[in-house]
N, C-alpha and C positions, 0 to 999 in steps of 0.2 A: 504494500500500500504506500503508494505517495502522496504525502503532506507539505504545504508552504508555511517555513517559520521565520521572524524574523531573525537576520543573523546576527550571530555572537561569536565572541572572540574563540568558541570552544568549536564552532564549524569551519575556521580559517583556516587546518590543514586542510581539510577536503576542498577548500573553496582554490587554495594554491595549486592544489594536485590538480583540480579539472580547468582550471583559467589557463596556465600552460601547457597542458594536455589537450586543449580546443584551440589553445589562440599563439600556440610558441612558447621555445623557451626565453625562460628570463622575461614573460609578460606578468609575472606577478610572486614578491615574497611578501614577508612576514612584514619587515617593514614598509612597504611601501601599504601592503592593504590595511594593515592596521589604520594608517594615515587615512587611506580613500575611504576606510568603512568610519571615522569620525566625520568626513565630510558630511555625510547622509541622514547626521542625528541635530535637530533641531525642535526645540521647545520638547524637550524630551521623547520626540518620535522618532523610528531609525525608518529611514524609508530604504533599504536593504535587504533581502530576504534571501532565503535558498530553498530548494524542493530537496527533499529528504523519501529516501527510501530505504528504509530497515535501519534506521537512525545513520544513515550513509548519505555526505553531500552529493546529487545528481545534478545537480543544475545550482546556479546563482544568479543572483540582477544585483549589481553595486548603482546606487543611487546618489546624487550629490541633492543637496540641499539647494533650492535658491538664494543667492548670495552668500553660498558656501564654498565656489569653484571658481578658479583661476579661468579669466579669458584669455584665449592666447590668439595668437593668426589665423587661425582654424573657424572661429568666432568670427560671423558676416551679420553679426549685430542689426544693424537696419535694416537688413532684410527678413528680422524677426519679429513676428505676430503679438509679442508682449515684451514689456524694458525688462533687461537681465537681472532686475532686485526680485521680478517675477517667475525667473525662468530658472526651472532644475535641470539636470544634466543626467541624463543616463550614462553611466560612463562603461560598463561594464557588464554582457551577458553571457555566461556557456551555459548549455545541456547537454550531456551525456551521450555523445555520439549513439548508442544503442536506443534511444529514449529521447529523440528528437523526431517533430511533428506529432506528439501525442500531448501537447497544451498544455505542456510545463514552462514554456517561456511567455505566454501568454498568461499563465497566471499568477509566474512573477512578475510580470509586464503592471498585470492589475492591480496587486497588490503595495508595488511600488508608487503606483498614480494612485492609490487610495489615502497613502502616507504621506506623500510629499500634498497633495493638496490639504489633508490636514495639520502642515504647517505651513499653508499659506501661499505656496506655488498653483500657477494658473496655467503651468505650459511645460515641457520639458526640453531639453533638445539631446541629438545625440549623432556622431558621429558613426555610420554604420557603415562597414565592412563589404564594400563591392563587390569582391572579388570569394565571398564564401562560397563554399558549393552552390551552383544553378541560383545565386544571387539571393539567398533563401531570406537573408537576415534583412537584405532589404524589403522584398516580400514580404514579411514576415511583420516589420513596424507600419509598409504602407498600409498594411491590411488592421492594424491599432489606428491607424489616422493620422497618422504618421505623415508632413507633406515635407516636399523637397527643398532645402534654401541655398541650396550648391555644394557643385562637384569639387573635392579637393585631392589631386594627384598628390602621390609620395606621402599621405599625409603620416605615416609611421619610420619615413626612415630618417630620420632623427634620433628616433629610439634604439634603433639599429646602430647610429653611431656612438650616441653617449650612455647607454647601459647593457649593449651588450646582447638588446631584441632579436630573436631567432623568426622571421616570420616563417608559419608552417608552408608556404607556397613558393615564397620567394630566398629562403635563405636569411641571409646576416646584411644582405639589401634588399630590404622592403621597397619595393614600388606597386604598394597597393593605392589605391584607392578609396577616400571618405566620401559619403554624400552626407552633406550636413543636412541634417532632417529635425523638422520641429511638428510637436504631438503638441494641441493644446487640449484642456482636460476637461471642456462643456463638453457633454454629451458623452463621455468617458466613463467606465468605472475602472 
């Protein structure tokens, strides 16, 4: 039986094991997700969760907080539907390769829009992954309501250069591709 709970410091190996297991190595340690998973807690809500099967992490959604996350270049600001004090950030999802398309990411998906709007977020955004199998992940948000605010080449290898990013496609030079995409949360659960 699988359940969505929200996450805690006690699911972060499982959540390290399947984020570099889905998305490359060196896309996520101890320190750095301890970091991203405080982004995601505001007014005492963690909008964060993972699907659990037989108290086993299968899947995660890392959530930032609105006006909890760094904008960098990537961020096309004006071309977005609500101002950034508004706007949360999905920053991170894997499922379980064996347990994908069975609406485990969909109900982290929901359960993170559940959280982050009640702390106050009216929108989210997120950087989604072009180049996943048969484009699934974009698929997968356009179909949450997900709309597009632009295409951004290379947007990973950066990470490639300064930590050491392994993309599962491309090697130790990522030249994938972001579509920045913005979910606002009327009409949303």
């Amino acid at each position: 039986m699988k359940s969505i709970a929200v996450m805690q410091p006690d699911h972060f190996a499982g959540v390290i094991t399947l984020a570099n297991q889905v998305h490359g190595d060196n896309y996520l340690d101890l320190a750095k997700l301890t970091t991203l998973h405080q982004r995601g807690i505001k007014q005492g809500v963690n909008a964060s969760f993972v699907a659990l099967s037989d108290n086993k992490v299968v899947g995660y959604r890392l959530s930032y907080a609105a006006g909890q996350w760094p904008l960098d270049e990537w961020c096309t600001v004006k071309l977005w539907p609500v101002a950034p004090e508004k706007m949360a950030y999905f920053k991170s999802v894997a499922v379980a390769p064996e347990l994908q398309g069975q609406g485990l990411g969909s109900a982290l998906l929901k359960a993170s829009v559940s959280a982050l709007r009640q702390q106050g977020a009216v929108a989210g955004l997120a950087h989604i992954w072009r180049e996943s199998p048969g484009n699934s992940a974009e698929r997968y948000f356009s179909k949450a309501g997900g709309e597009l605010v632009k295409i951004h080449p290379d947007r990973w290898l950066h990470l490639c250069k300064t930590v050491g990013y392994i993309c599962p496609l491309c090697g130790s030079e990522c030249h994938c591709t972001a579509a920045e995409m913005a979910l606002t949360f009327s009409g949303n659960s």
